[in-house]
N, C-alpha and C positions, 0 to 999 in steps of 0.2 A: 527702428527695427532693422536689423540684420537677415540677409537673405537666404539663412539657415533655418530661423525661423518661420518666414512664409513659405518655405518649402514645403516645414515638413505637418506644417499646418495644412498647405493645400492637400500634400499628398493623404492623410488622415480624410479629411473630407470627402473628397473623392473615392475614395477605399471604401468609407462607408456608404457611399450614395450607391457605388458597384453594387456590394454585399445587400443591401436591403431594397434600394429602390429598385436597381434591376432585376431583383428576383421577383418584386412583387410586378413588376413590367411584364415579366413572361408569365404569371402566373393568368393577369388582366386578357394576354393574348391568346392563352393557349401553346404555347412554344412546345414542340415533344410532347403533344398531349397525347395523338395518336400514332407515333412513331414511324408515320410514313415516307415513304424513299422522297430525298430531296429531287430537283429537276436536274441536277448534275450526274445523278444517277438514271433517272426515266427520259432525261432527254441526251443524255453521252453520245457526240457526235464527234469528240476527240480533237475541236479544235476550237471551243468557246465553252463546251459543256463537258467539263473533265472536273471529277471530285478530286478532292486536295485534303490532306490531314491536315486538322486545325493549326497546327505549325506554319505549316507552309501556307496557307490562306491569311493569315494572322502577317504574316512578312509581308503577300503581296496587301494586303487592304489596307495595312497601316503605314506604310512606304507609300500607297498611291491617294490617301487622304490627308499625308500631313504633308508634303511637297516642303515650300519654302516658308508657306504663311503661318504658323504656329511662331515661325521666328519673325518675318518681317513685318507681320500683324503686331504685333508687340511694338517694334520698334518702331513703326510709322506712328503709332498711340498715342508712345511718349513724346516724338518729336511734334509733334499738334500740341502736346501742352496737356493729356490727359493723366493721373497723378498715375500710381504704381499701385495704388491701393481701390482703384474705381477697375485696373485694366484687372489686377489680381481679382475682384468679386466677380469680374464678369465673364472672368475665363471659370474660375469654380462653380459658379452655379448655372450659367450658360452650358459648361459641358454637362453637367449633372440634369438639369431639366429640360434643356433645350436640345443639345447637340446631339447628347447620349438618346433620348427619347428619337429622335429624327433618324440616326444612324439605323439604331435598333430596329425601329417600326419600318422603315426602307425595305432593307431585308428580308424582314418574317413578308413581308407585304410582298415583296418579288418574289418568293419562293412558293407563295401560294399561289402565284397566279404565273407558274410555269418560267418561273428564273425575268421573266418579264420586265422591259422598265419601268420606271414611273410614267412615264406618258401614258403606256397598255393600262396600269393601274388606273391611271385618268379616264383614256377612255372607255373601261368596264363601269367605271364610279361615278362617275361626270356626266360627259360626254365626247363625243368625238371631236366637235369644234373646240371643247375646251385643250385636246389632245393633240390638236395641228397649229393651237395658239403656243404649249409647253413648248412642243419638239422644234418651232421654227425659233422660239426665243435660246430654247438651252443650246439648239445649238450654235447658234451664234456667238451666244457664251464661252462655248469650248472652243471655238475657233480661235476667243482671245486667250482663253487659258493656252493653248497648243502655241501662239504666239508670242507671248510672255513667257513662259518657262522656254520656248525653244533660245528663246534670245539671253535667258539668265545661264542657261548650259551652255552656250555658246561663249557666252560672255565670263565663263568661268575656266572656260578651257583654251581663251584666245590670248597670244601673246600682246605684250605691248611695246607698241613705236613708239619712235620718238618724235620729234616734230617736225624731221626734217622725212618721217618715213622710215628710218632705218630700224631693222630688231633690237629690241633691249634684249638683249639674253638672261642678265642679272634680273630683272625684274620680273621675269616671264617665269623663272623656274619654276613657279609653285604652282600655275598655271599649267604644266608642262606635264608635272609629275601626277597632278588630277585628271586629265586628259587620259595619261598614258593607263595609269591603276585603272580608269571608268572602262576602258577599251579593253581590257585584259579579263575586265571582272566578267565583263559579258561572255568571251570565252569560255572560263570557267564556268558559268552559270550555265550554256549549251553542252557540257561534259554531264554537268552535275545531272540535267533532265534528262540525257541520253543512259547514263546511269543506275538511275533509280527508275525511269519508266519504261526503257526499253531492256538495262540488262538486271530488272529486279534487284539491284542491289540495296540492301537493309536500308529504313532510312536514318540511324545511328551509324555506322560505319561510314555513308555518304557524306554525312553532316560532319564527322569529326576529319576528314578529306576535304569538303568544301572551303570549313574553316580556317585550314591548314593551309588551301590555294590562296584563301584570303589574304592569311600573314604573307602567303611567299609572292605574293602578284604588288601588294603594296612596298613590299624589299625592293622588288624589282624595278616599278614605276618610281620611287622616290631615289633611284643609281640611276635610273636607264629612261630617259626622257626625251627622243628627241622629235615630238612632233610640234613643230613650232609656230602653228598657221597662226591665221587671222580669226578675229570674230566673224566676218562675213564666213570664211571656208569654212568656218564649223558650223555655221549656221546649213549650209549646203549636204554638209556629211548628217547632221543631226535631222533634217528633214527625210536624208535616203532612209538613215537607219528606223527612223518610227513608222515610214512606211512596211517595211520589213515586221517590224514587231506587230500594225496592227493587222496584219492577214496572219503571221504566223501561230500554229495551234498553241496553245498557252503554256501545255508540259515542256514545248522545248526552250521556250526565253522566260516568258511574264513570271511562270511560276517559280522555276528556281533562281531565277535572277534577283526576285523580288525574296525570293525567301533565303538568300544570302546574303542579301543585301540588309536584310532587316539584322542581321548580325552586326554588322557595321553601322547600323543606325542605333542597338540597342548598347552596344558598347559605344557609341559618340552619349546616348543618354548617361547611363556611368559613368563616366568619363566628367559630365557634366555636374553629377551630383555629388559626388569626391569633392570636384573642384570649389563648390558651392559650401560644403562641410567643411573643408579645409579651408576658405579666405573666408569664410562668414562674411560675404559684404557687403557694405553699409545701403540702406534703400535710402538714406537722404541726400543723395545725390539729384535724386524725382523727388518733382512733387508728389505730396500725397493723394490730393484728389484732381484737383486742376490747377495750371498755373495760372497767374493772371494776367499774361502773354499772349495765350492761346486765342487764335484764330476762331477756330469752330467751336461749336455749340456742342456737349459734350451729350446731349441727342439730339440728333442720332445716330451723329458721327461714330464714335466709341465703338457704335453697336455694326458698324457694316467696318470700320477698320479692322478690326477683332474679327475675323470669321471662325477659319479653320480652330483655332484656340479655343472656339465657345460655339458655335454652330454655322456650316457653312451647306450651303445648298448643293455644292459640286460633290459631299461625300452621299449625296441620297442616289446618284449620279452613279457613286462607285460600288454602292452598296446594290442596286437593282439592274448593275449592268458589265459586271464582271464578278463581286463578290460571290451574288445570289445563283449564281454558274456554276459555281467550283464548291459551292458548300456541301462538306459529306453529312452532316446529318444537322436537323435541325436546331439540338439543342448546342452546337456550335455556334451560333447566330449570338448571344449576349456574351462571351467574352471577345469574339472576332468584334464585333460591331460597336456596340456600348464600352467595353473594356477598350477596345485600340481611338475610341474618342476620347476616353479619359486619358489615356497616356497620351495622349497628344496634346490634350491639356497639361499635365505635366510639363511636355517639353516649351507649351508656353510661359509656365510660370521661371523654370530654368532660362529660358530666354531673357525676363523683365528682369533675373538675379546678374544676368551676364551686362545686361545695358547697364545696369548700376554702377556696376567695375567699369563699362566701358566710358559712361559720364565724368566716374571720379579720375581715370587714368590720363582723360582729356582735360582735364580741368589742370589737371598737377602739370601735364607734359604738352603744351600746345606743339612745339616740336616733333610729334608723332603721333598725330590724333587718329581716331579707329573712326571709320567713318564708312556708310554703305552696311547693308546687311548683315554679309560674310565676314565684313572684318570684324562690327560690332560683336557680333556673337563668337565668332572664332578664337578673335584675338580677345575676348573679353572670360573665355573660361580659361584660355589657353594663359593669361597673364595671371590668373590665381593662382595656377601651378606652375608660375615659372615667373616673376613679374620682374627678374632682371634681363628678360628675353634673348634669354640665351638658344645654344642647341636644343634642349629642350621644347622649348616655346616653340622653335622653327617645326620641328616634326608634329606637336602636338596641334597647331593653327591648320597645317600643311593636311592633318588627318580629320580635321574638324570642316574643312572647305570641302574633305573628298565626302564626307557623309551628308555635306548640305547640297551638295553637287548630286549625292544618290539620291535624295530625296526629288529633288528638281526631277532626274532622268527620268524615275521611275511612274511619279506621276504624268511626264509628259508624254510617255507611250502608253498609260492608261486614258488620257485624255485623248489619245488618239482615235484606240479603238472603241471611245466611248463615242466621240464623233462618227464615225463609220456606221455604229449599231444608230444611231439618232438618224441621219442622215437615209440609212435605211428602211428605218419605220416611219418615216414621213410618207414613203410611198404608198406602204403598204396597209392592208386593212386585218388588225388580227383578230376582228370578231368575222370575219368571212374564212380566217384561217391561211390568208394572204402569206405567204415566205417565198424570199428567193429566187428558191426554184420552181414554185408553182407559176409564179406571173410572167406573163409575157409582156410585146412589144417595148415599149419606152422605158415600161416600168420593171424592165427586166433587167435592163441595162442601166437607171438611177441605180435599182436596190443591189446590185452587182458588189461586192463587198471590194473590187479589186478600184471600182469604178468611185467608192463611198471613199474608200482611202483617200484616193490620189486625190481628190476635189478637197478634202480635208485638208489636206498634208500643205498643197498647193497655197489655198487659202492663208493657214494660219503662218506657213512660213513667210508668205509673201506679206503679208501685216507685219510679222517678228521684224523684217528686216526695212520697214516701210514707216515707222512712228507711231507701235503700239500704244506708246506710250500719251501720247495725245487722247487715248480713247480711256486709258487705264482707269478712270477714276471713276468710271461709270460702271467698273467690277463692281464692286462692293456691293454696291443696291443692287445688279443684276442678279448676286450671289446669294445676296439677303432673300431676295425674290424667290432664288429657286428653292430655296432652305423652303419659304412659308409654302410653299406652291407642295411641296413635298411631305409637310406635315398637312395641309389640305388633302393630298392624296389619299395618306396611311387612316385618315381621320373618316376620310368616306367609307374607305374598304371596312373598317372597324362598324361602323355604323351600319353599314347594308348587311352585314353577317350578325349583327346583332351582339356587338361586343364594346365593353365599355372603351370608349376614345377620349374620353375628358380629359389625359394628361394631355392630347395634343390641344387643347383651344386657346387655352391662353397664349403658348405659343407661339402657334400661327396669327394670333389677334395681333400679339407684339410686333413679331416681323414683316407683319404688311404694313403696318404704319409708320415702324423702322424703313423700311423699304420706299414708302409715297414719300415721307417728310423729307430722306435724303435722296431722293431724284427729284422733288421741290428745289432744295434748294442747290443742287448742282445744275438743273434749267434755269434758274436766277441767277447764277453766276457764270454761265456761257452765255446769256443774253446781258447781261452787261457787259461784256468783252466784246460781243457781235457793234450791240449799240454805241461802244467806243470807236470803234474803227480800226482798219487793219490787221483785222481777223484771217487765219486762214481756213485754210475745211474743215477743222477739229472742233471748234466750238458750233459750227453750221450740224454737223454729224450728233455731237453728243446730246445738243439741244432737241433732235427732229427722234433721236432713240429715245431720250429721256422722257418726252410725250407719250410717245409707246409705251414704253416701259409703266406709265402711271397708267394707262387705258387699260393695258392688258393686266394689271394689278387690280382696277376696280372690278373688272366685266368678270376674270376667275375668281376673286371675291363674291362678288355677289352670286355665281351660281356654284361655291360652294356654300355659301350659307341657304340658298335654297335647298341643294341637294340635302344639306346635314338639318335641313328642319321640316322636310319630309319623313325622311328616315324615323328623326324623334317621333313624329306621330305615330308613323308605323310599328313602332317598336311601342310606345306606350297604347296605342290598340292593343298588341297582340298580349300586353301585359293582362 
């Protein structure tokens, strides 16, 4: 098969799963039933609770839920050995039943319950222990997320030495010119909210100006480049800046940056699907369903390597803790939410069409192999449309690394302020109506949002630049977890209000056991490496969370299934 065909196969699917399943999702929840003002309007405090036109919320939520993983989810899949045809079913129906469903209910769930996160939902639903088990495990979570993307921005933006120490210049420039456009874009994106929220201007006249700084900022960056640091230095500037971004009120950066940015992300999609139209190419480069090479067991591996492409627990994260803030009216919620999970499926499936090219180009050219994420993907749509790699190819790779570079940015200073708001409802109690500025002593100065940052900030940089990477692999289940932990939430609030929840069970049933089986066996393979000898702290570490990580999965288990089998009675009483 030809990767024009599962494209436009995928995209037909999806379309329709939008068109009818979503509709009948909102209908199940009530969505705009009673056309009540969202918490962006009843709670507008002008610097986390600001309504946004579905435009510009659509840019930030879909920029800060598809980051990197949509692409490198894909390509860690195939290099494990899992076929092109197991990774394509389970980004399609994963996004359509699992992701989209999770995304969707996130949201309507936060907005009922006052823009709220998922923990608050927890603990209205739940309990409150089960609420300080959520908030201390997610945020740990985002600590590696905020540490992992700060080190791929950095690591995108950092020149490269030689081995004696000295600057390559040659080999940096591309590095150079994304640095310089990322720096410029921000700029622009603080004109654009000054603009449109302080001097009223039209949001059509601003947008056909933003777009315009667009083209003229990446002219500029791709002539005029001359910031040549290191990956450590940028790692230092990228830690000042999302400090900055996560107190700043969200009209002046998150929103327009994010919703220009989605400009640049939705033309790198086109961009992508031209390229895919035009080389049609070939998927038998991949296997089809597994090789018989592969290492791991293709479950439940598959299912936590794939997140953001098919459902990941960090978008329930985005949806109930910056989305659910800024939504002007409710019946916004299914194409922001559900609709920006299927395009992101999309961009996984364009992902698995570019690794094709990028297997076959390696195979033909050992002499030039695409290798790493960004090249995979970059250099792999970027050689359909240009495959004697020419000046073309250099600009169009060179614009493809800057859109995968905005994706990274954008989710990383959402991840930030997502840790902040986490971090700060750990203190607090919001069934006593606990905020901020109500509490004192200790817990005045934890819940301090200036105070949540900087421990944030501190934390995950100080990982980024410390051997994230030794912990990375214990993403995936963490993520899978908060995914199930988050249709567990949507699933109780649906139940105690007396509304049908049955698309989430299956679900969640899948993902906890996705979730136990691969922290099984990633505790069986840090404890063979411990039991070998010569271990350093990274298999001691993963081993002693990976325990946790299955305890705190049975115990919220189990008192979801109480909670949702009381309800049942309740509800069939009052039948």
């Amino acid at each position: 098969m030809n990767g024009f065909i599962l494209l436009a196969g995928s995209v037909a699917a999806l379309l329709l799963g939008y068109i009818f399943y979503g509709r009948w999702l909102s209908r199940q929840w009530g969505v705009g039933e009673n056309d009540q003002p969202t918490p962006a309007h009843t709670m507008e405090d002008g610097v986390d609770y600001v309504p946004a036109k579905a435009p510009i919320l659509m840019g930030h939520h879909f920029s800060s839920i598809a980051g990197s993983s949509p692409i490198t989810g894909p390509i860690n899949a195939v290099a494990y050995g899992f076929g092109w045809l197991a990774c394509a079913l389970w980004v399609v129906l994963g996004g359509i039943f699992f992701g989209g469903v999770h995304d969707f209910g996130a949201l309507v769930a936060s907005v009922r319950h006052g823009g709220r996160s998922i923990s608050e939902i927890i603990a209205v639903n739940l309990s409150m222990r089960a609420k300080r088990l959520f908030l201390g495990f997610a945020y740990l979570t985002l600590i590696l997320v905020v540490a992992a993307f700060s080190s791929v921005v950095a690591g995108t933006f950092g020149a490269v030495y030689d081995e004696g120490g000295a600057l390559n210049m040659a080999a940096s420039v591309s590095q150079a010119r994304v640095a310089m456009v990322s720096i410029l874009f921000i700029v622009i994106a603080i004109v654009f909210g000054f603009l449109v929220y302080r001097r009223s201007m039209p949001m059509g006249i601003a947008t056909v100006l933003g777009v315009a700084a667009i083209v003229a900022v990446i002219v500029i960056g791709m002539n005029f480049h001359p910031l040549y640091f290191s990956t450590d230095t940028w790692m230092w500037i990228v830690g000042l800046y999302i400090i900055v971004a996560s107190v700043t009120p969200v009209w002046i950066l998150l929103q327009p940056r994010d919703y220009l940015s989605s400009f640049l992300l939705y033309a790198m999609l086109a961009l992508a699907v031209v390229a895919v139209v035009v080389a049609r190419p070939s998927m038998d480069s991949l296997p089809l369903l597994q090789a018989e090479t592969t290492q791991y067991p293709m479950f439940p591996i598959l299912f936590t390597t794939i997140a953001c492409g098919a459902i990941s627990g960090f978008h329930s994260l985005v949806s109930s803790g910056t989305t659910s803030k800024q939504l002007d009216k409710e019946t916004d919620a299914r194409p922001i939410a559900y609709g920006g999970m299927l395009l992101e499926c999309v961009l996984a499936i364009l992902a698995l069409c570019a690794i094709a090219y990028a297997y076959s180009w390696n195979a033909a050219h050992p002499e030039a192999q695409l290798t790493g994420a960004a090249a995979i993907f970059g250099g792999g749509i970027a050689g359909m449309l240009d495959s004697s790699r020419g000046a073309v190819y250099d600009v169009l790779y060179t614009l493809l690394v800057l859109a995968y570079s905005a994706f990274c940015l954008t989710s990383l200073d959402t991840a930030t302020r997502l840790g902040r708001f986490m971090f700060q409802e750990f203190w607090l109690d919001g069934a006593k109506g606990e905020t901020p500025e109500t509490v004192t002593g200790w817990k005045k100065v934890l819940a301090n949002p200036y105070v949540a940052t900087l421990i944030t900030v501190v934390l995950g940089i100080a990982l980024g630049m410390n051997g994230y990477e030794k912990l990375w692999s214990l993403f995936g289940s963490a993520n899978q977890l908060l995914a199930a932990l988050g249709l567990m939430a949507v699933a109780a609030w649906l139940g105690r209000i007396g509304r049908n929840n049955k698309m989430f069970l299956f679900p969640m049933v899948f993902m906890l056991i996705v979730t136990i089986s691969a922290l099984v066996i990633n505790t069986q393979e840090q404890l063979a490496v411990i039991t070998a000898g010569g271990a350093d702290w990274a298999p001691y570490v993963q081993t002693a969370f990976g325990v946790l990580l299955i305890l705190l999965s049975i115990v919220l288990a189990v008192e979801g299934v109480q909670t949702m089998s009381r309800q049942f009675r309740a509800n069939k009483t009052r039948r």
